[in-house]
N, C-alpha and C positions, 0 to 999 in steps of 0.2 A: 621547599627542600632545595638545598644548592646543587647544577647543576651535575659537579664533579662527587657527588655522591647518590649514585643510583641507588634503586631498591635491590635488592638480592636477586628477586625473581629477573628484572631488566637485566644484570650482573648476568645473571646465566645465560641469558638470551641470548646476551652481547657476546661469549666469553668461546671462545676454542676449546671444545670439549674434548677434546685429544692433548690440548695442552699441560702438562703436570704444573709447569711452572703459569701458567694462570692459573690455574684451577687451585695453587696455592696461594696464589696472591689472595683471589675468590674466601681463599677461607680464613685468611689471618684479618682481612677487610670486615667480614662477616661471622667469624663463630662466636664471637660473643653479644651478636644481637639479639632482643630478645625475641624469643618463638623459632629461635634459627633450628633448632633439629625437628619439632615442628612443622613447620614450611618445606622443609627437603621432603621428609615424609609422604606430606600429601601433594606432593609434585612428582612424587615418581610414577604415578599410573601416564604422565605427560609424555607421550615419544620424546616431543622438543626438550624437556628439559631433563629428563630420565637420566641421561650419560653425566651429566654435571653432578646433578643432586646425590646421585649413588655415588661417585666419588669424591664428593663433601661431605656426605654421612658418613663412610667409612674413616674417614677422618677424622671424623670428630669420635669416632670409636676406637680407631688407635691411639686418640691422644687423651685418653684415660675419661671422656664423657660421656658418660651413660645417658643412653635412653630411657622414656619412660613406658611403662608396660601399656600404657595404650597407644603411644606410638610403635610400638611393637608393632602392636596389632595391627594397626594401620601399614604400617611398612609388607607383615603379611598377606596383607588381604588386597596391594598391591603387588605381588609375585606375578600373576597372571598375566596382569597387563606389561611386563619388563618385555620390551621387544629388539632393543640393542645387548651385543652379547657382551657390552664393557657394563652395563646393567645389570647385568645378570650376573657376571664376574663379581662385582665390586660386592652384592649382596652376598651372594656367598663366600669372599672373603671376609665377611661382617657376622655370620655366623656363630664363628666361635664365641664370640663376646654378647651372646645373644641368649634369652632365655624361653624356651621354646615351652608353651603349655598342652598341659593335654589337647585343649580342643584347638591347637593350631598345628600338631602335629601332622594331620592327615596334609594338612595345606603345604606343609613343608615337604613330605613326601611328594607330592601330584608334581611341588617346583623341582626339585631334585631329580625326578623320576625325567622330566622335560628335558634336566639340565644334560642329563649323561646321554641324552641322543641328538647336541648338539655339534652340528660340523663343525665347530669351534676349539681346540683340544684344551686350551686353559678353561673354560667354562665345564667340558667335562671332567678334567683333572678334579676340580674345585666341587666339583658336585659328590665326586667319591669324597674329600674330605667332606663336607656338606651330610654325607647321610653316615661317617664318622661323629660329627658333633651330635645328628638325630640322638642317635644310638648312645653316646653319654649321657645323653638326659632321660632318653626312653629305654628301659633294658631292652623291651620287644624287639627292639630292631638290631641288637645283637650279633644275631644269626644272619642276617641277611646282608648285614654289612659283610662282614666278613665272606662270605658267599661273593658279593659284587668284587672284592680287593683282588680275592681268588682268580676271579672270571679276569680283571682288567690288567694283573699281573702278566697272565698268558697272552691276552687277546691284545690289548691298548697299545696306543704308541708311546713311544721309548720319553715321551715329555709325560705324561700322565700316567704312565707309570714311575715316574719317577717323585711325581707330586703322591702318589702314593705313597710311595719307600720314604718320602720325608714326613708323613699324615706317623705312619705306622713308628718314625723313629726316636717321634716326640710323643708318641700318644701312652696313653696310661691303657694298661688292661681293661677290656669291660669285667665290671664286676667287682671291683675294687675300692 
């Protein structure tokens, strides 16, 4: 392999994870490799690589690539271990474009439930949308979203509430 083309994983090791501008180079370099959503997937339980990867898969989520439903799963069942809060961000911005099944719901909950008691305000902003998307796919949780908007509208700060006022000014009825 020639020297000026690393592997992806090397790529992120190397790479400034706070940088936008590498971390797009990162992905124009990389998303049409094969296994590349893949590979992000099961790198995210990684502290080291966690903040990259989460913001290469949302990526590749806003540029119209779907994942597949066992990568789902996989991306779920790493929730727990996200220990950076741009990890934690970048997942719950990836949400919405995500299909959340019965039995991954409870999982989605526990992260969300984490997400909204974190000192971070964009991470708990994202988490009220976050148990917004819950509740479009699961009726159950309905009532309780609503009940959380209520609660964050009064209590939250004037950034997360206002990622709410924008959740509520696109969002569709429940029920609908």
């Amino acid at each position: 392999m020639p020297i000026n083309n690393p592997t992806l994983k090397q790529a992120l090791m190397d790479c400034d994870p706070s940088s936008a501008a590498d971390l797009s180079d990162l992905y124009t370099q990389f998303n049409n490799s094969e296994h590349f959503t893949h590979q992000l997937v099961t790198w995210l339980p990684d502290k080291t690589l966690q903040r990259a990867a989460s913001w290469l898969l949302k990526k590749q989520l806003e540029t119209g690539n779907p994942i597949t439903l066992h990568e789902i799963a996989q991306l779920f069942d790493a929730l727990p271990q996200l220990e950076h809060w741009e990890a934690k961000l970048h997942i719950l911005q990836c949400l919405p474009k995500l299909s959340i099944s019965v039995t991954q719901k409870k999982a989605i909950e526990t992260f969300l439930h984490t997400c909204l008691v974190s000192p971070n305000k964009f991470v708990r902003a994202w988490a009220y949308s976050g148990f917004y998307t819950l509740a479009t796919q699961h009726a159950e949780y309905e009532e309780t979203v609503q009940q959380y908007f209520d609660m964050a509208l009064r209590d939250e700060a004037a950034s997360v509430k206002a990622r709410i006022r924008q959740t509520l000014k696109t969002a569709k009825p429940f029920g609908k």
